[in-house]
N, C-alpha and C positions, 0 to 999 in steps of 0.2 A: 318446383320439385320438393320445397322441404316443406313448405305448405302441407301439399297431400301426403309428405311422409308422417307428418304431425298427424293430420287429421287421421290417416291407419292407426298409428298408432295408438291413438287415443279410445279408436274403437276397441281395439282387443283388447286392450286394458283393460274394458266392464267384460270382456267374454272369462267367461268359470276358467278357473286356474285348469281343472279336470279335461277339459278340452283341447289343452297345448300340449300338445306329441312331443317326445323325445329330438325330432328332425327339426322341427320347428323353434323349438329352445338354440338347436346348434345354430338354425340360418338368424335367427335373431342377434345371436353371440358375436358372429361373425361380424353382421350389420353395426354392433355395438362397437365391436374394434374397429371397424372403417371409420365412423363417427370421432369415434377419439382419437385418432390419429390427422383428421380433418381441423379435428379441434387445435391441438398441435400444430398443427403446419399454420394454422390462419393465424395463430397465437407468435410464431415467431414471424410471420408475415407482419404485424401489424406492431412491433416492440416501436418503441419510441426512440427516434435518432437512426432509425433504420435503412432512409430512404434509400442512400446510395447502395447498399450491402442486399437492398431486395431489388433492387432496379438490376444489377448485375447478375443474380442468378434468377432471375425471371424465367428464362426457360427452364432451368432446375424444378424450379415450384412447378412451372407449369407442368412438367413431365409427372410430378411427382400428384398432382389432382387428376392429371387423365386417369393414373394408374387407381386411385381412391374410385373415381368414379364408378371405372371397368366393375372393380372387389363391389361396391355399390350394384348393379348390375348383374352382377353373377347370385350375388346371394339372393336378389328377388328375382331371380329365372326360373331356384332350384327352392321355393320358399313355395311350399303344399298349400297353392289357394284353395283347394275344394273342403282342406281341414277347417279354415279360419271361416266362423258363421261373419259376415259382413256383405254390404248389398252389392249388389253385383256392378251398381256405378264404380263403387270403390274397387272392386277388385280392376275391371279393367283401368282406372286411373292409375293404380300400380303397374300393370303390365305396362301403359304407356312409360312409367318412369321409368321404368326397367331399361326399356329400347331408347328412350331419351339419354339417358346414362352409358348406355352401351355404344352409341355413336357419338357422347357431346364432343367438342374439338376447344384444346385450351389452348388457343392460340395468341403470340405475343401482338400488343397493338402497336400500328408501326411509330405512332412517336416512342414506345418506348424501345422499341429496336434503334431506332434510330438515337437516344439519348446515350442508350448501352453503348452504342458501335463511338460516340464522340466520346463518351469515357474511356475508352479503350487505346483513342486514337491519342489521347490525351497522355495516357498513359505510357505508349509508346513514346513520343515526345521527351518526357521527362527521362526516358531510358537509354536514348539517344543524345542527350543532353541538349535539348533542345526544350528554347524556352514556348508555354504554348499559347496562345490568342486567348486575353483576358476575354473577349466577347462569345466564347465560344462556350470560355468556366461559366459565365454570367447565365448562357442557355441553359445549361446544365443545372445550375444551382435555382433558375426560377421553373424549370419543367419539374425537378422536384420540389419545392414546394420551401425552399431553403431560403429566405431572403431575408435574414439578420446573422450580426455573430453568432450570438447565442444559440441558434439552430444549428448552425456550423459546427461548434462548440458542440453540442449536444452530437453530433452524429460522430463524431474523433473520440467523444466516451465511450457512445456505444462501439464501436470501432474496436477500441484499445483495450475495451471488455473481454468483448467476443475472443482477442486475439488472445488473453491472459486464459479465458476458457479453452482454445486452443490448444496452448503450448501444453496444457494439463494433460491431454490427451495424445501430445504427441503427433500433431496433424501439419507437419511442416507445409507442405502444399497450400494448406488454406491458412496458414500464417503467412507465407508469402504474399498470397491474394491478397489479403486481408491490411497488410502492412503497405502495398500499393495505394488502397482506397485511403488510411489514414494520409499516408502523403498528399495524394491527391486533396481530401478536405483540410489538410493545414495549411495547403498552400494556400487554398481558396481561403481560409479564416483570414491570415496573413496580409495577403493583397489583394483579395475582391473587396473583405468589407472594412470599410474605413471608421467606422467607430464604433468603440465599445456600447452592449446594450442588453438592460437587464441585467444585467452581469450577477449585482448581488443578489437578484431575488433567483437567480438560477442556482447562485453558490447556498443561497440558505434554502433553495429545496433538496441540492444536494444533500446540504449536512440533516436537513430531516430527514432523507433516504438513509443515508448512515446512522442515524438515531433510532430511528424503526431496525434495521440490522442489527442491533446490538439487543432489539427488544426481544427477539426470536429467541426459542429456546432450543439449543443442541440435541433434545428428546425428538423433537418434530421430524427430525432427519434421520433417525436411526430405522434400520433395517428390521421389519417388524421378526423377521428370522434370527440373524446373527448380534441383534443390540446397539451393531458398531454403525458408524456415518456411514452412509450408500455414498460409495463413490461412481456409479454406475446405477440411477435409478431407472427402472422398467417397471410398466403395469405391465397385469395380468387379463384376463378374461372377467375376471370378477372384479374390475375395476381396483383393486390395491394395487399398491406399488411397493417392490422389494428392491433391495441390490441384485444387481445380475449376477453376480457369481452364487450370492446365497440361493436366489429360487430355479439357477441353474443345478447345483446340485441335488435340491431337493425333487426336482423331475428328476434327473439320470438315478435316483433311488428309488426309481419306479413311483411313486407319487402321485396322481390324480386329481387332487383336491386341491384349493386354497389354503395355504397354513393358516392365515388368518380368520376366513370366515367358513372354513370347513365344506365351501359350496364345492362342486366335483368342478374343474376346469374342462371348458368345449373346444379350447384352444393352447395352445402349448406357445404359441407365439408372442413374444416378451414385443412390448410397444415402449421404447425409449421415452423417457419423462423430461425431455431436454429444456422445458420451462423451470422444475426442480433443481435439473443438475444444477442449472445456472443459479437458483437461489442457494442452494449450497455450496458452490465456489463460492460466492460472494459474501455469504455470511461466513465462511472460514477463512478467506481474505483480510473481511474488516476485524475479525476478533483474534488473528494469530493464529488461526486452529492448522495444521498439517492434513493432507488428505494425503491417507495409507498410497496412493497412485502415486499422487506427485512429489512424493519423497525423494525418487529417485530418479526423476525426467526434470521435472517443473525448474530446479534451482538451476540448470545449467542451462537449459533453454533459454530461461529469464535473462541469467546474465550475459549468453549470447546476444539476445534480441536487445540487450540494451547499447552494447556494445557496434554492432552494425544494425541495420537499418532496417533487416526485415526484406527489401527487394530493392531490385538495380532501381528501378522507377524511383521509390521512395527514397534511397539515398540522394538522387538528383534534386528530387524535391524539396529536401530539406536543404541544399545547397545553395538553390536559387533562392529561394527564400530567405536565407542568412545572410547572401548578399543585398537582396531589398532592405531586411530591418538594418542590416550595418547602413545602407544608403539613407534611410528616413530619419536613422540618428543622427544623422550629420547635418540633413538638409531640410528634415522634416518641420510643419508646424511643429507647437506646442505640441497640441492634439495628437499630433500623429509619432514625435519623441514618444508620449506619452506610450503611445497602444503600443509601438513597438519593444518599448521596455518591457510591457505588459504582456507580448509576446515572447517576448526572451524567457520572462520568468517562468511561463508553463514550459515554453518548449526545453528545456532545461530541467525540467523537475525531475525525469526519471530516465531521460537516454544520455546514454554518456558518449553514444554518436551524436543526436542534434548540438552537446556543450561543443565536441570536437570541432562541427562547423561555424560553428555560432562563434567563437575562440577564432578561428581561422579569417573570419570575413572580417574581421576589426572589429567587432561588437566593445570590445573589455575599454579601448581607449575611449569612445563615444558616451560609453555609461557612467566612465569617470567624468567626464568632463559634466556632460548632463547633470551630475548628483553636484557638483559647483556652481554649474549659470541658473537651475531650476528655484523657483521661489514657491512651487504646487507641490504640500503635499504627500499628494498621492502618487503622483511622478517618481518624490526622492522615492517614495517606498517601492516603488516598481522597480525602480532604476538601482537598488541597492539589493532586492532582492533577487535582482536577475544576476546581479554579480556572485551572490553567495550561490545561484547552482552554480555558474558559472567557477567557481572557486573549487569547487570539487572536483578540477578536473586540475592534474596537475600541471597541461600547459596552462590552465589559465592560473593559478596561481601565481605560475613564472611572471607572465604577461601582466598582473597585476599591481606586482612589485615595478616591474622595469617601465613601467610608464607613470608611476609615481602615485602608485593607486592608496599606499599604507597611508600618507598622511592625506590624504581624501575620507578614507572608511575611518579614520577616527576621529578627524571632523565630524563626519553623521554620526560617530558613535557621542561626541560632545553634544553636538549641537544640532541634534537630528532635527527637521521641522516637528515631528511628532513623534512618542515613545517608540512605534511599532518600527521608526527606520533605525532607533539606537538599538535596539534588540538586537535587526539583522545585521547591523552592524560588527556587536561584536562575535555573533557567530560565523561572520566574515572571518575574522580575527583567529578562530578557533580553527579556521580549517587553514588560513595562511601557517598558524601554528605548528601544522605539524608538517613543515619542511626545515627541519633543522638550522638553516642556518639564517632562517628567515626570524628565528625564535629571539634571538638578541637583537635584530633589525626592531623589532616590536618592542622591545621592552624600551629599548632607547628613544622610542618614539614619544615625546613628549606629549603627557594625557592620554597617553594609551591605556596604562594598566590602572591610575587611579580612576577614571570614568568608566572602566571593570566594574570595580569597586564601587563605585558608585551606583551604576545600575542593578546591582545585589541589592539595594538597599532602595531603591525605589520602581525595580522594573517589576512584570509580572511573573506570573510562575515561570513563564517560555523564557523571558528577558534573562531570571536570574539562572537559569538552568546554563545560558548561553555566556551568560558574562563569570560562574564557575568554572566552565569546561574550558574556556579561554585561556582562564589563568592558570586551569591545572597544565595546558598546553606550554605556557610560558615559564613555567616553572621546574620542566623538563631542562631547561637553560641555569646552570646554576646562577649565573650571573642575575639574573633577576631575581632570585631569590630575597636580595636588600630590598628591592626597586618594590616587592610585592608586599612589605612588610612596613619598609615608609611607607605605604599607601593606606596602613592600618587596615591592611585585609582579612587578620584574623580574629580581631573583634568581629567582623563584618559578619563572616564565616559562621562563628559560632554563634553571634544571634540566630544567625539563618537557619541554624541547625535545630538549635530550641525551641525555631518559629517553624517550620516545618514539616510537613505532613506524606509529602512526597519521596519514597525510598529511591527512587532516583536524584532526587535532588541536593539527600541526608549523603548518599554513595558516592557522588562527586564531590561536596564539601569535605568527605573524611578522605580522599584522594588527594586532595587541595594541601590539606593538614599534614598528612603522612607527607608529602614530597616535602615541605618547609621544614618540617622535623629533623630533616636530614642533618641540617645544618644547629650549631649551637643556638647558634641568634632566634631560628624557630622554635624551637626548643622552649626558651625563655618566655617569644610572646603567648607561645601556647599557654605556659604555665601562667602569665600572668592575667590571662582574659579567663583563669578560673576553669578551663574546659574539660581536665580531667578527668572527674567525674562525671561530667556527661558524657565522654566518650566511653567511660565503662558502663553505663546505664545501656549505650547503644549496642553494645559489644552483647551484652545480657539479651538483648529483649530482637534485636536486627535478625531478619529472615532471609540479609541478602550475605551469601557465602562473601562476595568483593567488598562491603561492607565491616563484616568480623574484622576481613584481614585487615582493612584500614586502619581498623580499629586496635589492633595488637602492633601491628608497626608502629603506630601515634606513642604507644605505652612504651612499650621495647627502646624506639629512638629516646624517647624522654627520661628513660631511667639510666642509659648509655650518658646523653648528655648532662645532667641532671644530678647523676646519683642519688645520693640517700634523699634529697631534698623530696626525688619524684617517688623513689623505693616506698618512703614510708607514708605515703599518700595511696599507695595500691596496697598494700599490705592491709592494709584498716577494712580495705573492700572482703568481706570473706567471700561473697558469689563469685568474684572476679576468679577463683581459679577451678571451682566447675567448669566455668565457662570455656577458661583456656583447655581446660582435659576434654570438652567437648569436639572444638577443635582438632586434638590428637587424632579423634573420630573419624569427623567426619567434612574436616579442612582442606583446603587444596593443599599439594606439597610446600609451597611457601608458608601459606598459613602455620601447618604442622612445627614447620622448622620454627616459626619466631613465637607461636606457644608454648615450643619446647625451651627455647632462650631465656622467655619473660618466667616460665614457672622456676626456674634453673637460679634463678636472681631471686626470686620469692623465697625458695626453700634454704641456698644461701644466707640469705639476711634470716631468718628462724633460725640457723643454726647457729647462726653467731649473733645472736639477742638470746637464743641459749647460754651461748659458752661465754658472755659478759663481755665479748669486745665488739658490741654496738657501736661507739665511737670510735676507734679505730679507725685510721686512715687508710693502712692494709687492710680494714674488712670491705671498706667502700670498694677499693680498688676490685675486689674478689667480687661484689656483687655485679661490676660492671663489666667484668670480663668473663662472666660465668657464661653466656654463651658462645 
């Protein structure tokens, strides 16, 4: 069939532009939109990681090409062969297609009826709470085409894609569906295949996929009508594609034409660009961007689906499965410790329902003990990062502490096998942190907070971000306040600050600063690791609002504890009170207030270096209680 539609076509193509009718342009139009909507459909038919997600709506496509075909058939019924000069073989090989097209039958083949219906059954199973015949997953996984992790893997991204496309749109129904099938493939990642494979040449084409994402320009997606991001792309008859709602109202304004290429439109029927949408989910995904849509569905949907499970099936799924890696921990090979850590730490990464099961089936005691007896590695690092999702959940933090997990995670953070498990370490540490009363638990734990400190000063950007935010968390505790300061953490600090380039990394160090300050004693080290003046350099030139304010607290607390010693070291700065009036501006209400405090002590101390009682111990007193 598409043969001889080629070879038509190729004929009219030399026939004189003067000889195509007005009728003939429409059925060609028509013909054009069947075509690209075929294109379309074969297009999300053939995505990569697809298999299970097209094997299940199988009849759907198929319904969906009868219907192509038919629109295919119709428009060469009512297409004026007597206008088009070509030989009369050709003409009737078109009539034949025509009638070919009008009766083809897109029927399912019975293995794959038959694959669907064991998916299904499978399905049901899991909803039941009923665990279902590994040999049954195994048919399933070799009739698609599925027979490594890594393919496995691959089709729970596409899965977990599609679903995040989804919820954008607000399609609870096929987020259901759709959160069945991911079940169904993690179990099978989980317990059909037993060893990891390819792994990192999957994860570094991943991160090329994400590198080319970041290459795209935000121009490419703009609505050639309205300027703004098509959150709803559709082509047109003249092949461009606008936003729906833009070349929607540009027809309901009576309109006729292409806005773009000014050609007249023979079709008014908008052809969804659902390869597009998807690259613009994805590219505003990986770059932070907001889509005008999901402003106000996406965030609540999200944190629902992370929350429960998506569908009855899939919560089961992830249940049984919680309870196999909690069993492999305990009794597993090496090997198989290994994958199952290695499982914990995806499944964990972004549902706060799999940590809940995961928490529940014992996983948290087995991964302590693992990150003890293991001598691999890659293990500790599996096994330590599966705890830190795990830690984000707050039973498991409980569960952490009460099985004696603190002086475990700071052993890895001492004496990790290699950098990247002291890292996760102490971002363990970071999130144990912020349950209050776990915060002096930490601090007393011997080698907790100097090997903090320590990893500032030799981990990597990730490392020292992790081993900052730690301390800022433990320093919420006044009690540690001494413990962080014997560690000589604000030398540390302030190198870090001088050495870095990173506004997140400058925002948490000045975080760090500001809590220590509170106290005299910080106050002191501050002043004597000389940081002052770098902190008014940052306070000058820093683009981050939480930043300033660190920055005026660090001052404010130091000329409080401090007095004139710190007074007349800011005073000497003439920008430093721009800056504060800047603030006035455009600070947050904190900010405002401790710009108002510090100018208040500034203008004080002028007025009494005016009036000759500079030294004065009532002027001191006055500079320090001016706010």
């Amino acid at each position: 069939m598409i043969t001889i539609l080629l070879m038509f076509f190729e004929e009219i193509h030399e026939s004189p532009p003067s000889m195509i009718s007005k009728s003939l342009i429409l059925c060609f139009s028509e013909l054009h939109l069947t075509f690209q909507k075929i294109q379309f459909l074969l297009e999300d038919c053939s995505r990569e990681g697809a298999q299970i997600y097209v094997l299940m709506k199988s009849q759907n496509i198929a319904n969906q090409f009868r219907v192509l075909a038919r629109a295919i058939a119709t428009a060469l019924d009512v297409l004026a062969m007597k206008q088009i000069i070509i030989c009369t073989e050709m003409k009737e090989l078109v009539e034949l297609v025509a009638k070919q097209a009008q009766k083809a039958k897109f029927e399912l083949h019975p293995d794959d009826e038959l694959a669907a219906k064991q998916v299904a059954t499978v399905l049901e199973q899991f909803e039941n709470s009923f665990r279902p015949d590994s040999g049954v997953l195994k048919q399933v996984l070799d009739y698609l085409g599925i027979k490594c992790w890594s393919s496995c893997d691959g089709e729970i991204r596409f899965l977990e894609d599609e679903i995040s496309f989804q919820v954008s749109d607000g399609d609870e129904r096929e987020v259901s569906m759709l959160s069945s099938f991911v079940g169904f493939m993690t179990y099978c990642r989980g317990v059909i295949f037993e060893k990891l494979d390819n792994r990192s040449t999957y994860q570094a084409e991943n991160k090329n996929s994400e590198e080319l994402m970041k290459c795209l320009n935000p121009e490419d997606f703009q609505c050639p009508i309205s300027l703004e991001l098509m959150t709803d792309p559709v082509t047109v008859s003249t092949g461009q594609t606008y936003d729906r709602s833009s070349i929607q109202k540009w027809l309901e304004s009576g309109n006729t034409t292409c806005p773009k290429t000014g050609e007249r439109l023979t079709s008014t029927e908008l052809v969804p660009n659902t390869a597009l949408k998807k690259l613009i989910y994805r590219f505003c995904w990986s770059n932070g961007i907001s889509l005008a849509k999901s402003r106000t569905t996406s965030t609540s949907h999200t944190m629902t689906r992370t929350i429960f499970a998506g569908s009855a099936s899939a919560a089961e799924a992830m249940k049984f499965l919680a309870e196999f890696l909690a069993n492999r921990l305990a009794f597993g090979s090496d090997d198989e410790k290994n994958k199952a850590a290695y499982e914990i730490r995806l499944l964990g990464k972004s549902s706060m329902f799999n940590r809940a099961c995961l928490i529940k089936a014992g996983t948290v005691s087995q991964l302590l003990s693992l990150l003890t007896s293991t001598t691999n590695p890659t293990t500790q690092e599996n096994a330590i990062a599966a705890l830190l999702k795990l830690s984000k959940h707050n039973r498991g933090k409980r569960v952490i502490v009460e099985n004696g997990g603190l002086g475990v995670v700071v052993g890895v953070l001492e004496n990790g096998l290699k950098i990247e498990c002291r890292q996760i370490a102490a971002a363990v540490i970071f999130y144990l942190a912020s349950i209050e009363e776990y915060r002096k638990l930490i601090g007393a734990t011997e080698g907790a907070i100097p090997n903090l400190v320590e990893l500032i000063k030799i981990g990597t950007p990730y490392g020292k971000m992790n081993s900052v935010v730690a301390i800022f968390g433990l320093t919420l505790c006044k009690e540690n306040h001494k413990r962080v300061l014997e560690a000589n953490a604000v030398p540390t600090i302030v190198d870090l600050l001088c050495s870095s380039d990173r506004s997140d990394i400058v925002t948490d160090s000045l975080a760090v600063l500001a809590s220590l300050c509170e106290s005299i004693e910080g106050a002191v080290a501050i002043k004597e690791s000389s940081a002052m003046h770098l902190v008014m350099g940052i306070l000058q030139t820093s683009t981050s609002r939480a930043g300033k304010e660190y920055c005026v607290s660090i001052l404010l607390s130091m000329s409080i504890h401090l007095g004139m010693e710190a007074i007349a070291v800011l005073v000497k700065e003439c920008a430093l009170t721009t800056s504060l009036y800047s603030l006035l501006i455009d600070g947050t209400s904190h900010a405002k207030q401790k710009a108002r405090s510090l100018l208040k002590i500034i203008h004080r101390f002028h007025e009494t270096y005016s009036s000759g009682f500079i030294c004065s111990d009532v002027a001191e007193d006055q500079f320090v209680h001016a706010w």
